[in-house]
C-alpha positions in Angstrom: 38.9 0.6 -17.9 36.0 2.8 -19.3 33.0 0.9 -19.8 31.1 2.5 -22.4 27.2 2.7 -21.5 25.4 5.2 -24.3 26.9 5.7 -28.0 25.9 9.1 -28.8 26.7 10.0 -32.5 30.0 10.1 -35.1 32.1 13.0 -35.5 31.9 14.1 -39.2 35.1 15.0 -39.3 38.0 12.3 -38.8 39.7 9.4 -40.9 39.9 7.4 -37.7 36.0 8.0 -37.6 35.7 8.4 -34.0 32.2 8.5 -31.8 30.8 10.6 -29.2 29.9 8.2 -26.4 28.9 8.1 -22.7 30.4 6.1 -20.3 29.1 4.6 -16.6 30.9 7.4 -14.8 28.5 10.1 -16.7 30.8 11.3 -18.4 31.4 11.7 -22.2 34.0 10.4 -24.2 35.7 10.1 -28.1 36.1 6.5 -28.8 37.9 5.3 -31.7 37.3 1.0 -32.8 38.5 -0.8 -35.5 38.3 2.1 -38.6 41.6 3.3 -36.8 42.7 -0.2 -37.6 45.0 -1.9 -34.4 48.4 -0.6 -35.5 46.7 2.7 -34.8 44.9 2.1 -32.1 48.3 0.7 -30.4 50.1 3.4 -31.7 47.9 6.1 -30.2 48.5 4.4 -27.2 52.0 4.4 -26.8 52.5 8.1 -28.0 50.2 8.8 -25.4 51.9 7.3 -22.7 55.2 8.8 -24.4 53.6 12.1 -24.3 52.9 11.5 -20.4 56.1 10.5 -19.9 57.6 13.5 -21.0 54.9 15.6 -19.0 53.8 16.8 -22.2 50.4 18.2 -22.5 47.9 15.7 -23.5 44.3 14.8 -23.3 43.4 11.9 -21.1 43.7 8.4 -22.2 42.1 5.1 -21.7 40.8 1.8 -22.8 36.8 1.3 -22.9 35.1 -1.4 -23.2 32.0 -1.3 -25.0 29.4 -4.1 -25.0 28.6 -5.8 -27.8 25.2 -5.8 -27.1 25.0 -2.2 -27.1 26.4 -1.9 -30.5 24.5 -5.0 -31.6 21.0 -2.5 -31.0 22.4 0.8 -31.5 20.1 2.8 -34.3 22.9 3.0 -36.4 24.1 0.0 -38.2 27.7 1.0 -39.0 28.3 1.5 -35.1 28.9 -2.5 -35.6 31.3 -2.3 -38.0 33.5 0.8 -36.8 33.4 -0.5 -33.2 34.3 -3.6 -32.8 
């Protein structure tokens, strides 16, 4: 698991309205919460593995975890909402 340490700014572009975000391995990540609703979020999951599965060409997958606490204080108050 992906522990998110540093939410760096929304994409504009995206109905799923995912987030640039840093993670305790330095490196950066999209991060998609609760806007992409849970039937969505479970449904990019499996597709994902599907894809790997077939050894189609995909990006790298994963669950984070992000802190509430880190949202909780985050500059931007909708991080809260689309997050969690």
């Amino acid at each position: 698991m992906i522990e998110i340490t540093e939410l760096i700014r929304p994409f504009e572009q995206g109905v799923t309205r995912p987030y640039l975000c840093r993670a305790s391995d330095g490196k950066e990540y999209v991060v998609k919460g609760s806007s992409t609703t849970q039937r969505g979020l479970i449904a990019e999951f499996v597709c994902a593995h599907l894809a790997q599965c077939f050894g189609l060409p995909f990006s790298k997958f994963g669950v984070a975890y992000i802190d509430s606490s880190l949202i909780k204080y985050a500059s931007n108050d909708n991080f809260w909402e689309q997050l969690t």
